[in-house]
N, C-alpha and C positions, 0 to 999 in steps of 0.2 A: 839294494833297490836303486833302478837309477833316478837321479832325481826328478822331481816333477817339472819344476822352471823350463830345463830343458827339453821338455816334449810340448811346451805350449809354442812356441816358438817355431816356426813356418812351417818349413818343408819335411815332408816324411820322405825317405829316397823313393819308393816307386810305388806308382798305383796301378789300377787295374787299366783306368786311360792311356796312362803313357805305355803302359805295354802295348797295348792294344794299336796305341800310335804308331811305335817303333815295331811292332809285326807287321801292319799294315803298310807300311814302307818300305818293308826289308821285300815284302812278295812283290810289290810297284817296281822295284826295283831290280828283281830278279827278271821280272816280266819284262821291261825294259830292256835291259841288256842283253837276254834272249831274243827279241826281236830286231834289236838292230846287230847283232851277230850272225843272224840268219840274213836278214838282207842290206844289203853296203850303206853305210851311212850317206845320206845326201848332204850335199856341201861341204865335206868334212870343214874348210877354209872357214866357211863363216860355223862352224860349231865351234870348231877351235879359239877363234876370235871370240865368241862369248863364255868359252867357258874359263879363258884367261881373267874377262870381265866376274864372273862368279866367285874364282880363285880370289883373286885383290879384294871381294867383300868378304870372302870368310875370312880371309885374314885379319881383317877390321873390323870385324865383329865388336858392336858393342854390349856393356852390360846396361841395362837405365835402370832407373825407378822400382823398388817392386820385384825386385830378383827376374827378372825378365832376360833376357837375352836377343840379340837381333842383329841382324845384315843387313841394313836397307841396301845397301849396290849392289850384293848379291842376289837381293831377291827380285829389283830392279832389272837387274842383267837377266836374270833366269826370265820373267814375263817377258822381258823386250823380246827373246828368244821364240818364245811360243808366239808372241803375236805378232811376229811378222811377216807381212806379204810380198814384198818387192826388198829387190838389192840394185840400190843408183838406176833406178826409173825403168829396167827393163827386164831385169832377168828376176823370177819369180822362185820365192821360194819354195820349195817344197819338202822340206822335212816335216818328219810324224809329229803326232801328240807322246806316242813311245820314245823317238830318239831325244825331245825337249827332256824328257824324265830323264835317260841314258846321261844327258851330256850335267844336266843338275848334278845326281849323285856322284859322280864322276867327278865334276869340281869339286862339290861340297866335299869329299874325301880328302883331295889332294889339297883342300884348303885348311883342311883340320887338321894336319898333318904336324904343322908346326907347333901350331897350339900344345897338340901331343906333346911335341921333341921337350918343349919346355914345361912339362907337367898342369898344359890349362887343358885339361880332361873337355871336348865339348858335350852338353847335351843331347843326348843323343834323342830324346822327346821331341827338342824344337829344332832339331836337325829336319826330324821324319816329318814335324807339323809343316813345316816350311815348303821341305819335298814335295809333301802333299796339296799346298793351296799352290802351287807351281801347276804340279798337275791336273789340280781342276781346273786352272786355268784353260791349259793346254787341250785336255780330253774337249773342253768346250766351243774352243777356237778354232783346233787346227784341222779338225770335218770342213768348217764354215768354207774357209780359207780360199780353196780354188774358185768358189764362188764370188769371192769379195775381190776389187777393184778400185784400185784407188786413183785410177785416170778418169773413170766415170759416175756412177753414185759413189761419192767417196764417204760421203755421210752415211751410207751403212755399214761401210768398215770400222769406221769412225767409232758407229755406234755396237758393234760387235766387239770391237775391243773394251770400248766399257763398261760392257753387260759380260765379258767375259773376266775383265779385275775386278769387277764389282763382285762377281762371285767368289773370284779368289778370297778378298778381302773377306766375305764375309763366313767363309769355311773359317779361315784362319782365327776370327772372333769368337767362334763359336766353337772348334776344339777348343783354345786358350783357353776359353772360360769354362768349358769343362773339366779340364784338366788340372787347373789351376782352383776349383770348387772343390773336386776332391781331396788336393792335396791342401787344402787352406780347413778341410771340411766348413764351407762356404756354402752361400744357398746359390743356384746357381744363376736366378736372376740378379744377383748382385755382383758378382763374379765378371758376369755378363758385361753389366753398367760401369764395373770399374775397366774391363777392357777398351770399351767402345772411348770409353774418357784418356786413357792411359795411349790409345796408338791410333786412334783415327788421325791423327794430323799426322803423323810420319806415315802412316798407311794409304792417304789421299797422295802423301807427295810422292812414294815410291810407285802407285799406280800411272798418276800422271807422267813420272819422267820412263817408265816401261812403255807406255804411248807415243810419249813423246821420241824416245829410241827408236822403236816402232818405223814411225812414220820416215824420222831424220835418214833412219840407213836406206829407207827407199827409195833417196832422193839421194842421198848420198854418198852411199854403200859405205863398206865395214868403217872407211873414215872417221866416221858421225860416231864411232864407238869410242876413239881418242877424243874428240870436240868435246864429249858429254863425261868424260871418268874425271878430269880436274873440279868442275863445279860438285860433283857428286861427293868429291871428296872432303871439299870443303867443308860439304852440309854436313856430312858423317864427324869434321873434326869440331864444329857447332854441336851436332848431340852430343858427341863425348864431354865437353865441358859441362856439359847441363846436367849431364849425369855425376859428374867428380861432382860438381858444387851441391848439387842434391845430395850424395853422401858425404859431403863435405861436412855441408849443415846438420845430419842426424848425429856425424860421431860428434861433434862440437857440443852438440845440445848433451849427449851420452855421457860426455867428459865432464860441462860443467853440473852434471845428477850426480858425480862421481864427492862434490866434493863436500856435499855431506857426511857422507861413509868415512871419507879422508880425516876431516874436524872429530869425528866418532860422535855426529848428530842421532847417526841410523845404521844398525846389523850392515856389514858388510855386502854387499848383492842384492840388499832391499830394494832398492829404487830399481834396478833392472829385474827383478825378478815382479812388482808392480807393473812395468812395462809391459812385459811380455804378460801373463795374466790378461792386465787390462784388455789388453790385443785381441785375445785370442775370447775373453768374453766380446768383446766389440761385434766380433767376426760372429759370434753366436747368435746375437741381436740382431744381425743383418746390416750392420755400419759399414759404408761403401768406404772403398781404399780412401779418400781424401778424409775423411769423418777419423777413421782412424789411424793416417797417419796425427792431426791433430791432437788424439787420446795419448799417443804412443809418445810425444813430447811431452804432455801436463803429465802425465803419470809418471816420465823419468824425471819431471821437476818437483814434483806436489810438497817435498819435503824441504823444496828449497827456502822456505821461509823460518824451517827452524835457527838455520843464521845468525837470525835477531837475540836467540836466545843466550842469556849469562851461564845459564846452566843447562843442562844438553837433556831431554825428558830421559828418562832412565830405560837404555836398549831402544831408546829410540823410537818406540811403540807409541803416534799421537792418538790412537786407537784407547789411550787407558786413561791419557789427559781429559780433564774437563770439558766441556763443550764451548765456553769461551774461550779460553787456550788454543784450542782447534781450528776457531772461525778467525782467528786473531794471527797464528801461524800462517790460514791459509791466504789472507789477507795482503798480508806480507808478503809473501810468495809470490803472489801473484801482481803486486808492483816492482819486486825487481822484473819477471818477465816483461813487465809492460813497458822496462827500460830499453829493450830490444828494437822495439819502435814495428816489428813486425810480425807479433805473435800475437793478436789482441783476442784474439779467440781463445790461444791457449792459458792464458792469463784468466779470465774466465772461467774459462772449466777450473782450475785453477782453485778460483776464489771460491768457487761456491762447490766446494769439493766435501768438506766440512757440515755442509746444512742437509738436517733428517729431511729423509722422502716424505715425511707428515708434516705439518701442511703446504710440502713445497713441491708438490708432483709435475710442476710443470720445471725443476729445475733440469738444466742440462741432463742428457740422457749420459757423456761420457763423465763430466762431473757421478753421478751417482754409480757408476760402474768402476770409476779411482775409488768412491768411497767404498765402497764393499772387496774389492780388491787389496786395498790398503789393511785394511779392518783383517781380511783373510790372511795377509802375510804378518802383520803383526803378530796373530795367534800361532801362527805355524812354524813362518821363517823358514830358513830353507832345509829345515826335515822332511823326509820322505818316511814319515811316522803317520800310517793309514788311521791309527785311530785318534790322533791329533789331528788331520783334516779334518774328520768326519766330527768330532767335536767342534772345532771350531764352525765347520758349518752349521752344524745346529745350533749352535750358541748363535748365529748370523740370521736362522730361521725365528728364533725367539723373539726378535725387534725387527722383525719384517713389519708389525705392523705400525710403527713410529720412525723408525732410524734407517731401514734399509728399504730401495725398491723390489717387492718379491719377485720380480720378472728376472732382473739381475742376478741375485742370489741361485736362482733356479738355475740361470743361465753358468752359474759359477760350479751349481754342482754338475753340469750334464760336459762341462770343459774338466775336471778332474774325475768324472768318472773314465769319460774318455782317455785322458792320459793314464789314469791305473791301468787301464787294457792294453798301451802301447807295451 
């Protein structure tokens, strides 16, 4: 039986969305490069010149936050492409909404290329998502286009360009958070809430600087495509550190949970197997991605206060200890975290990880979902023995009405039912 730990834990390879995304893409695509094979591509010079621009962001692709993946210069380069009207103040452009799609998958190809050569497989979901809010962009703009002027009412161009990435933008939110609802099995207003949090600021800035390209080559012609790739880069080498130091911080935190297991405080894989559990209950309740990354910290710490202890509780189970013991562990625990100077939330949860849902219902919601979590792997540990779950849960249903939140519990078995079916 495979074990259960490991199906709580994020991504299942493919859902019914991403497929759905990556066919929807591959026919955009087909359709694309059938009509500009059929009739000569316009400008090739400035397609060319942006799609060199697409090439250098897929190759800089970053990872962030959240298993996410992303291009901003690429996807940058690809809108600036669709919405452009003039080349250096006179000559107008006229390429399709179809060859904008054409010259996209085309880079995006020859920019994944490398990735390939060196075994970084790209997604090919947020390949097609990407493709796809490009081309809504595009289908939206480039009708407009002969119409728009930017010698005379410039402010309707103005304003077509950003009623035309505003839609990009908000396809793009709104696949992501489906896609990423399925595969988290998330609700999908929540899913939603953590995208809009998670990329609206790099999504505002790669909109604006697509406009701002925009505009620049009209004035400037393809020049303005050099003037604008060094600041671009810069920003992109700014996310990337924001991203190392964010997974900087979780495997740090992951290491020092490790070092109870190490001492032989706690079973081997407890604290991460706690982790992951917690998590994926969080997700059940409807905890936005910030709520639980917070959980996904006190729950690989919660045991870090046994430390203090002369003698180590036996297998490690604070589940069998006393309830002073417990509050006194967790107590502890949650002053070293508070030595950090920058976790005071997760210290908290922390502390009050220990105290029964009776009469404390208004205690932390992730606090009570470590306690039941905890409680759950103590009994079980990392067996993939179906009739030792299901005892253990009912042994967890028994003191729902003093020790455990019944919402949580409920929530703990509708997360191992699930995984029994994976």
């Amino acid at each position: 039986m495979v074990r259960r730990e490991a199906r709580w834990s994020s991504w299942p390879t493919w859902g019914a969305g991403q497929v759905t995304l990556v066919v929807a893409a591959v026919v955009l695509v087909i359709a694309s490069l059938g009509a500009v094979l059929v009739t000569p591509a316009d400008q090739p010079r400035l397609a060319v010149a942006f799609g060199a621009l697409i090439v250098l962001g897929e190759l800089a692709r970053l990872a962030m936050p959240g298993n996410r993946e992303t291009a901003p210069i690429s996807t940058a380069g690809a809108l600036g492409y669709a919405l452009l009207l003039n080349i250096g103040g006179t000559e107008r452009a006229a390429h399709s909404a179809m060859q904008v799609v054409a010259v996209t998958a085309i880079a995006m190809t020859v920019g994944a290329l490398p990735h390939i050569a060196v075994g970084r497989l790209p997604r090919l979901d947020v390949l097609a998502r990407r493709l796809i809010t490009v081309a809504a962009a595009a289908f939206a703009y480039r009708p407009l286009a002969p119409h728009l002027d930017l010698h005379g009412a410039w402010w309707t161009a103005v304003a077509a360009m950003v009623g035309a990435v505003t839609l990009a933008m908000a396809a793009d939110l709104l696949l992501t958070a489906l896609v990423r609802a399925e595969a988290l099995s998330a609700r999908v207003g929540v899913a939603l809430a953590d995208e809009f949090q998670a990329q609206i600021r790099l999504d505002v800035a790669v909109a604006a600087t697509a406009i701002i390209v925009a505009l620049a080559i009209g004035i400037m012609g393809i020049i303005a495509l050099l003037v604008f790739t060094g600041p671009l880069l810069v920003t992109q080498i700014a996310f990337r550190r924001y991203a190392a130091i964010r997974s900087t911080y979780l495997q740090t935190v992951r290491a020092l949970a490790r070092v109870t297991e190490v001492g032989g405080y706690v079973e081997g894989g407890h604290s991460r197997r706690v982790g992951d559990l917690s998590v994926a209950i969080g997700r059940e309740l409807g905890m936005y991605e910030a709520e639980l990354l917070e959980l996904e910290y006190a729950a690989l710490m919660h045991d870090i206060g046994q430390l203090s202890l002369p003698d180590p509780i036996p297998g490690g189970a604070t589940v069998f200890a006393d309830a002073d013991e417990q509050r006194r562990i967790a107590k502890l625990g949650a002053e070293v975290i508070r030595q950090a100077g920058v976790l005071e939330n997760v210290a908290t949860i922390v502390e009050h990880q220990c105290e029964p849902y009776k009469p404390n219902p208004e205690l932390p919601l992730a606090s009570r979902v470590i306690r039941v979590a905890n409680a759950y792997d103590d009994m079980v540990g990392g067996s993939g023995d179906v009739d030792r779950s299901q005892a253990a849960l009912e042994r967890l249903r028994l003191d729902v009405a003093m020790e455990y939140d019944p919402d949580v519990v409920e929530a703990l078995a509708r997360v191992i039912d699930r995984a029994g079916r994976l």
